[in-house]
VEXRO-173693 format. One line per 4 residues: number of its first residue (from 1); their letters; for each residue x, y, z of N, C-alpha, C, O. Coordinates in nm, 2 decimals. Each point is the difference from the previous one (the first is absolute). Example, Ala and Ser with C-alpha at 12.3 -4.5 7.8 and 13.67 -1.06 7.14 Angstrom:
<rs>
1) AS) 1.32:-0.57:0.78:-0.09:0.12:0.00:0.09:0.12:0.00:0.10:0.00:0.07 | -0.14:0.11:-0.14:0.09:0.11:0.00:-0.08:0.11:0.08:0.05:0.11:0.01
</rs>
This chain:
<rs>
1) XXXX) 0.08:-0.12:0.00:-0.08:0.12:0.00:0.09:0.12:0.00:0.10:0.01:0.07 | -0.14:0.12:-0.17:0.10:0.06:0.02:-0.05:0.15:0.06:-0.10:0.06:-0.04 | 0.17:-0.01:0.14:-0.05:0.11:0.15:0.00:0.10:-0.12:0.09:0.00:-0.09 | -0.21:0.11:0.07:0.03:0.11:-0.05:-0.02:0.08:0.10:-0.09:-0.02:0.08
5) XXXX) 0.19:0.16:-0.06:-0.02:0.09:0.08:-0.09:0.12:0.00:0.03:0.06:-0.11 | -0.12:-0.01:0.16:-0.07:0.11:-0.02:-0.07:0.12:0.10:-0.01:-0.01:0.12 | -0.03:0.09:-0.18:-0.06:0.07:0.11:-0.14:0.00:0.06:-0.10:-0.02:-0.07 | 0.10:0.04:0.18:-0.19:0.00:0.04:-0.05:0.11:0.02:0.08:0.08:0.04
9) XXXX) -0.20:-0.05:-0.05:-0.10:0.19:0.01:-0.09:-0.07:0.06:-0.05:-0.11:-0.02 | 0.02:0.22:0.13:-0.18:-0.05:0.04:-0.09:0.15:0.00:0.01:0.07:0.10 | -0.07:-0.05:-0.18:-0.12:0.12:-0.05:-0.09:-0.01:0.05:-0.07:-0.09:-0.02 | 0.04:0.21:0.11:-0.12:0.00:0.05:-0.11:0.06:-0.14:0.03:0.07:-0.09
13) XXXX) -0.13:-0.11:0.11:-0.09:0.10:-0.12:-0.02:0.10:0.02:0.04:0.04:0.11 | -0.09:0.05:-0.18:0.01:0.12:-0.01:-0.12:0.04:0.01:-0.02:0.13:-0.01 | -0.10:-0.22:0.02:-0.11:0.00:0.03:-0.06:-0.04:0.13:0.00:-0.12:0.03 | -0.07:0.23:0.05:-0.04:-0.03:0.13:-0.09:-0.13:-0.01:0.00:-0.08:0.10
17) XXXX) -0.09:0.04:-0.22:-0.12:-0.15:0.03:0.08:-0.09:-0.02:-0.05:-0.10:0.05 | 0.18:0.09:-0.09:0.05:-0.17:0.03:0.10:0.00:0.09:0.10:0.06:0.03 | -0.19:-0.19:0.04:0.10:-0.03:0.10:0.09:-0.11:-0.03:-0.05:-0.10:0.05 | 0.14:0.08:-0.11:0.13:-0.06:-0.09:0.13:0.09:-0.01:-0.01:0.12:-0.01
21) XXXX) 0.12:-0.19:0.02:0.11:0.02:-0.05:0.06:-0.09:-0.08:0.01:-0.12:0.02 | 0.02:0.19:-0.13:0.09:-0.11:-0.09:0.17:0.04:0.03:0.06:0.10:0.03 | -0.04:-0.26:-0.05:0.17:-0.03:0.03:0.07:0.03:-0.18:-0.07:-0.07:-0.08 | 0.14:0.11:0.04:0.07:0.01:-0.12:0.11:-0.11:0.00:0.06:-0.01:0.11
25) XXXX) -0.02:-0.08:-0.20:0.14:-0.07:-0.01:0.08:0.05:-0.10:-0.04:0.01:-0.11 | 0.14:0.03:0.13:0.10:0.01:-0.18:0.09:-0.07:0.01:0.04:-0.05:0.10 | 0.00:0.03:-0.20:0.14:-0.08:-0.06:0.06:0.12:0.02:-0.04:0.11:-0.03 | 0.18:-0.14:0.09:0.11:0.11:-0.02:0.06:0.04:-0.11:0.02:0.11:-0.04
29) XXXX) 0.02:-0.24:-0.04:0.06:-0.06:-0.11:-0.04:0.09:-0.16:0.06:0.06:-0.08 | -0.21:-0.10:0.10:-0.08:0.03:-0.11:-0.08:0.15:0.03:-0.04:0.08:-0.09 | 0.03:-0.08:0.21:-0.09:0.15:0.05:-0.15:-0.02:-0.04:-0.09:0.08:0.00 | 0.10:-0.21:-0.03:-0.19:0.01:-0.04:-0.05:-0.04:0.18:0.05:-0.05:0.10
33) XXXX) -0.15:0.10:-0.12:-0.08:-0.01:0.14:-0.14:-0.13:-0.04:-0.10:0.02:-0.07 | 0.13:-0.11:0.11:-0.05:-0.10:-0.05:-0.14:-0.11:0.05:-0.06:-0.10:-0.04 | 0.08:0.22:0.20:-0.16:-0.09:0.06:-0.03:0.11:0.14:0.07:0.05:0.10 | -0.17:-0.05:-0.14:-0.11:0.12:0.07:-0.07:-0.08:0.11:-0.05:-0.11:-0.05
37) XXXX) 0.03:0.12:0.20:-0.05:-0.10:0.06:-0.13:0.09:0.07:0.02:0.08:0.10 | -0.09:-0.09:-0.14:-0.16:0.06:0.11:0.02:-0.07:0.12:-0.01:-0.12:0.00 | 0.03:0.18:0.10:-0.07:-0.03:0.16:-0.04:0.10:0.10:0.04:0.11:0.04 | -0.13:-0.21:0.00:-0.10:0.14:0.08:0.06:-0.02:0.14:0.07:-0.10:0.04
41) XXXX) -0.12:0.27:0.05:0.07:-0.02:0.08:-0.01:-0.08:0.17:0.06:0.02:0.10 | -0.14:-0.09:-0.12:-0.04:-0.11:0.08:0.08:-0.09:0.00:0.04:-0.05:0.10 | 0.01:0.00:-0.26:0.04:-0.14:-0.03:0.13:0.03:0.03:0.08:-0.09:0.01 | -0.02:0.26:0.00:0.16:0.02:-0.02:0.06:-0.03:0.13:0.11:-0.05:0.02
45) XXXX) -0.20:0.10:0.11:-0.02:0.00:0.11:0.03:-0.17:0.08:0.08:-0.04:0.09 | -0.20:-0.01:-0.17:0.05:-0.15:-0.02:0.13:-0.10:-0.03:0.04:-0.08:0.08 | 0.02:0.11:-0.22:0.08:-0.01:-0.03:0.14:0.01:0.08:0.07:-0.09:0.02 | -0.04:0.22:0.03:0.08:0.07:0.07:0.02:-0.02:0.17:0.09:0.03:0.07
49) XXXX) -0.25:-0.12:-0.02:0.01:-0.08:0.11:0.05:-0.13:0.03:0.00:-0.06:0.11 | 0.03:0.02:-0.27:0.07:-0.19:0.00:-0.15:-0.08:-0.07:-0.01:-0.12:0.03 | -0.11:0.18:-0.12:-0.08:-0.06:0.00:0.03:-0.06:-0.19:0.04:0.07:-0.09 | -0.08:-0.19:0.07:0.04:-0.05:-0.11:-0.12:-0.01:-0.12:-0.12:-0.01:0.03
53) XXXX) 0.16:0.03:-0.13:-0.14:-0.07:-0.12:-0.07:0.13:0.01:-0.13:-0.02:-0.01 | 0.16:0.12:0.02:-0.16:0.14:0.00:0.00:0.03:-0.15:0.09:-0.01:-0.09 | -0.19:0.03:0.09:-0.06:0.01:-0.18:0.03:0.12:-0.01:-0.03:0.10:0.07 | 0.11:-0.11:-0.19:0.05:0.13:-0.08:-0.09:0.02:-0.11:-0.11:-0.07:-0.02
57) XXXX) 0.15:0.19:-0.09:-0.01:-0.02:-0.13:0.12:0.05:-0.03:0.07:0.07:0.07 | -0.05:-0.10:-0.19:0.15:0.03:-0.10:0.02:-0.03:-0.18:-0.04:-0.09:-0.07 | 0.09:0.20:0.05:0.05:-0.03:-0.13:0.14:0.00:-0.02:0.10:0.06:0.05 | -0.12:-0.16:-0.17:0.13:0.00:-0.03:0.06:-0.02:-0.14:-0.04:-0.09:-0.07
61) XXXX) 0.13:0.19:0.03:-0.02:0.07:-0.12:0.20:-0.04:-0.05:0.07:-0.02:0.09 | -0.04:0.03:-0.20:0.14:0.00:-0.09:0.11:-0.11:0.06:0.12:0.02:0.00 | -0.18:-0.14:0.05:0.08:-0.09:0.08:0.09:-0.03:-0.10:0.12:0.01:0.01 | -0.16:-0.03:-0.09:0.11:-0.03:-0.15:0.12:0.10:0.00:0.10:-0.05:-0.05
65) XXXX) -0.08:0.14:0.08:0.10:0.09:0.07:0.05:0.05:0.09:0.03:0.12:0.01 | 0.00:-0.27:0.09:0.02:0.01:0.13:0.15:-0.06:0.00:0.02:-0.09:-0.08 | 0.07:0.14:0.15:0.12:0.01:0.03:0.13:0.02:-0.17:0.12:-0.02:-0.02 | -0.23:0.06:-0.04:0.06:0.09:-0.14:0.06:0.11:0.04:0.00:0.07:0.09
69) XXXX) 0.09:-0.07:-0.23:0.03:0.17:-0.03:-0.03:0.06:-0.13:0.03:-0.03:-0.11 | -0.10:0.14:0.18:-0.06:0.09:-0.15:0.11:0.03:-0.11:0.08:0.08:0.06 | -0.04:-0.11:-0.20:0.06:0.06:-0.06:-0.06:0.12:-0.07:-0.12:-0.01:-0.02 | 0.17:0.12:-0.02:-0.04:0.10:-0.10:0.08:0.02:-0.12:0.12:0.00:0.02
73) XXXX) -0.15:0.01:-0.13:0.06:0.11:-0.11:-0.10:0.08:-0.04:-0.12:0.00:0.04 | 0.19:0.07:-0.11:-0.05:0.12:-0.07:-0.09:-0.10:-0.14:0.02:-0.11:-0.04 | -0.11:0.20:-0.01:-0.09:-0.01:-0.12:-0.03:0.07:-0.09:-0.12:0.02:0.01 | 0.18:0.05:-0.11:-0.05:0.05:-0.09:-0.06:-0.09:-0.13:0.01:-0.12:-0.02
77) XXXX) -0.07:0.24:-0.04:-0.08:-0.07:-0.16:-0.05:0.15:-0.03:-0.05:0.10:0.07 | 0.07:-0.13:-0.21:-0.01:0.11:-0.09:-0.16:0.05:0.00:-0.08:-0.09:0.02 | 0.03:0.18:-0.05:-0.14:0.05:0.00:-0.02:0.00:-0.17:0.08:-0.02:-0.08 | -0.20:0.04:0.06:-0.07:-0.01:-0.12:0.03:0.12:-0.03:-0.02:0.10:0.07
81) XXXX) 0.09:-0.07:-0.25:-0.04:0.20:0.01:-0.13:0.07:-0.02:-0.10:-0.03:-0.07 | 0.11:0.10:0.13:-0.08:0.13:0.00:-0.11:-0.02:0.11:-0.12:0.01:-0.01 | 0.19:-0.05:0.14:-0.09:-0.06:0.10:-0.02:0.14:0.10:0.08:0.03:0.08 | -0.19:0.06:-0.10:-0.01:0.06:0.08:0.07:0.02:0.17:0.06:-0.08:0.07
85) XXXX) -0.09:0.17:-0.05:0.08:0.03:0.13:-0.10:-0.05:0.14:0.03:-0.06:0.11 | -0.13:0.10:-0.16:-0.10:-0.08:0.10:-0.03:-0.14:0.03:-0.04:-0.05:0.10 | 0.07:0.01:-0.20:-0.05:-0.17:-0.05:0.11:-0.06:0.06:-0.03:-0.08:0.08 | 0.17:0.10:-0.09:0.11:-0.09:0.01:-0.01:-0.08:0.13:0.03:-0.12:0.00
89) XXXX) -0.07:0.17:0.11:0.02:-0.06:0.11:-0.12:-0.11:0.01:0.02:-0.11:0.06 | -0.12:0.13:-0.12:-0.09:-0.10:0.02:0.03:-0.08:-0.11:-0.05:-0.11:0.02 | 0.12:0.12:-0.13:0.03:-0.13:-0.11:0.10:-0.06:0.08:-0.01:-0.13:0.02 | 0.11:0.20:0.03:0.10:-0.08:0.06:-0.03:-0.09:0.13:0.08:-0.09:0.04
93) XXXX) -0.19:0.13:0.00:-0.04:-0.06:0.12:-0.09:-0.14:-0.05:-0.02:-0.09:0.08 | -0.04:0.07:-0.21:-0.04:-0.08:-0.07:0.10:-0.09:-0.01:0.00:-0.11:0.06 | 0.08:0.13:-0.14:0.06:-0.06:-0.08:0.17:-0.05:0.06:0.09:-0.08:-0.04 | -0.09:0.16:0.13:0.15:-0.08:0.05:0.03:-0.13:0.06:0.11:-0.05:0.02
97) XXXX) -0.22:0.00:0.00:0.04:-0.14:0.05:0.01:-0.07:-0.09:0.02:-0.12:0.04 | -0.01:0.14:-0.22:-0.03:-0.06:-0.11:0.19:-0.03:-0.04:0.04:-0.10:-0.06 | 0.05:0.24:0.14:0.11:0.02:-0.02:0.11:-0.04:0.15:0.10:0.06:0.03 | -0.15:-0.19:0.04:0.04:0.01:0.12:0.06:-0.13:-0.07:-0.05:-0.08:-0.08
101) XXXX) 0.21:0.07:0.16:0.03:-0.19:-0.07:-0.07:-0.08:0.06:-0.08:0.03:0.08 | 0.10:-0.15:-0.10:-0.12:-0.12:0.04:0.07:-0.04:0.16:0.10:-0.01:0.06 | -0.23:0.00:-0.04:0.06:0.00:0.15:-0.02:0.10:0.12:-0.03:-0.02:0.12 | 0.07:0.13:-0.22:-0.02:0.16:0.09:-0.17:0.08:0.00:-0.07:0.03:-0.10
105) XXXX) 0.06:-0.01:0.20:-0.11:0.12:-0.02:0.05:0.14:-0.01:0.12:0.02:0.03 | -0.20:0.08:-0.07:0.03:0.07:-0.09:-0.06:0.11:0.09:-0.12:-0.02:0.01 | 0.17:0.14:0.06:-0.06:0.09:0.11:-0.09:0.12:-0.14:0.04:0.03:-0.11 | -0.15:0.01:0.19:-0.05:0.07:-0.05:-0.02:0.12:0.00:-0.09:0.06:-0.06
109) XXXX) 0.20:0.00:0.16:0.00:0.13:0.07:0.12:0.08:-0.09:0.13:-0.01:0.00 | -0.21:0.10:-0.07:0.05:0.11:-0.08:-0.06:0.11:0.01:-0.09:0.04:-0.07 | 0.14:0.02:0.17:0.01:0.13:0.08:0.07:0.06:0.06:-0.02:0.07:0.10 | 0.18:-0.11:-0.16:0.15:0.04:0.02:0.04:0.09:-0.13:-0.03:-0.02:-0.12
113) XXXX) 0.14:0.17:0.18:0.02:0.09:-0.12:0.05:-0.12:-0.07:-0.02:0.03:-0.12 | 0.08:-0.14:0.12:0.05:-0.07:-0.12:-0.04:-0.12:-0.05:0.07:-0.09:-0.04 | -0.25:0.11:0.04:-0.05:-0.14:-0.02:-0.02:0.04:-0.18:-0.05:-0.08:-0.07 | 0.10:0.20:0.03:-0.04:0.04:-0.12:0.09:0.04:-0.08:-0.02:0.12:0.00
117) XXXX) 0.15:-0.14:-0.10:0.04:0.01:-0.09:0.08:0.06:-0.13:-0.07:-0.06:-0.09 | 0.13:0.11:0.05:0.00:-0.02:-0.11:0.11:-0.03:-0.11:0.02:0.11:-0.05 | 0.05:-0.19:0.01:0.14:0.01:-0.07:-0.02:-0.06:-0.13:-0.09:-0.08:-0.02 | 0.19:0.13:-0.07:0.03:0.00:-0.13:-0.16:0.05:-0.10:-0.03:-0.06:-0.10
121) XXXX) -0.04:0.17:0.16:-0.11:0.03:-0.05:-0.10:-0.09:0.08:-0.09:0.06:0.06 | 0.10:-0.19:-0.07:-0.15:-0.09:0.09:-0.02:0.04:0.14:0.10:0.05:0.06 | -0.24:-0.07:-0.01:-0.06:-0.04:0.11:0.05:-0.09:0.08:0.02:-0.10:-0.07 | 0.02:0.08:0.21:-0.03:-0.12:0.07:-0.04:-0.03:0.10:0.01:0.11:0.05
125) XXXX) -0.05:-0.16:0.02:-0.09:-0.04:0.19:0.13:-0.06:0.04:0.08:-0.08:-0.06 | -0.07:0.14:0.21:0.10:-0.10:0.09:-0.08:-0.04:0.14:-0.06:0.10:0.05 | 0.06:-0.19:0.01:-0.02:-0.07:0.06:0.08:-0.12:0.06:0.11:-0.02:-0.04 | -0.16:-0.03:0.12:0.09:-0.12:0.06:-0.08:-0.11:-0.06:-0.10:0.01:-0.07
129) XXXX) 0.17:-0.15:0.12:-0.03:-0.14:0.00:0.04:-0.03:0.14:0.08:0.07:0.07 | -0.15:-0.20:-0.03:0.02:-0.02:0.13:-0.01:-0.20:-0.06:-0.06:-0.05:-0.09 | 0.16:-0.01:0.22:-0.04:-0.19:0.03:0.04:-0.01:0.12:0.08:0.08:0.04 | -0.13:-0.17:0.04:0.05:-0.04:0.12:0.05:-0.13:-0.05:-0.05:-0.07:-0.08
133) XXXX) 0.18:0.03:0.17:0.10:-0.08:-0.01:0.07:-0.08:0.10:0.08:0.05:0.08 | -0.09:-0.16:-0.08:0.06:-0.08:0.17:0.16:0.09:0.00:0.09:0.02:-0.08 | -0.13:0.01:0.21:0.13:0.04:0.08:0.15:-0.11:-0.03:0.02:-0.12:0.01 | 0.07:0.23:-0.05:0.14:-0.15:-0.04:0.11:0.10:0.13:0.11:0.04:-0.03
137) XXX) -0.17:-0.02:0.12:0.14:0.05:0.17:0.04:-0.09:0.04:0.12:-0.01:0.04 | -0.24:-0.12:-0.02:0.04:-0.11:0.07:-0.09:-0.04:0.14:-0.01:-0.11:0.06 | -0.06:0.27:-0.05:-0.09:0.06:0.10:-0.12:-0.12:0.04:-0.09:0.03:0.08
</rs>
């Protein structure tokens, strides 16, 4: 079995009608935060007195990228000409996962001064690519 290390949060809500706290887990590794635990504050009370089996709720979300490491590169791809100035960000937000290598997802956040372009006369979108990847430390 292999130990991953990570951090824990406990959130109170932010809303006076529930009486719950959720517990957060993250991967350190990966930084995804990967399971959300509902418990109310009776059962935590319980819990925290040595009491076993109290019914939670939880989710649990990106286990597929648990004790990974995020890789990134950069992503460009050329734009269509004469792509208005308005349009670009939502074509590019369309269409860049079409330009991501296989494997990679393709970020869709173009709203950096240099998600936009231009050399030898052409258009282009920059963005990232992202994969998570088993850890090679030894960790």
């Amino acid at each position: 079995m292999k130990e991953i290390k990570g951090n824990i949060s406990i959130v109170k809500s932010s809303s006076g009608a529930n009486n719950y706290l959720t517990i957060q887990l993250e991967d350190r590794e990966s930084g995804i935060r990967f399971a959300n635990i509902k418990i109310g504050y009776e059962g935590l009370g319980k819990v925290l007195t040595g009491l076993s089996y109290v019914p939670v709720v939880y989710e649990l979300k990106h286990t597929e990228k648990l004790g990974k490491t995020e890789e990134r590169k950069d992503l460009v791809f050329e734009l269509p000409e004469h792509i208005g100035y308005g349009s670009r960000v939502q074509y590019s937000e369309d269409v860049a996962h079409k330009y991501a290598d296989e494997g990679w997802t393709a970020s869709t956040y173009f709203g950096s001064k240099t998600s936009f372009f231009e050399k030898d006369g052409k258009e282009y979108a920059k963005t990232t690519q992202s994969r998570y990847v088993e850890t090679t430390n030894g960790e």
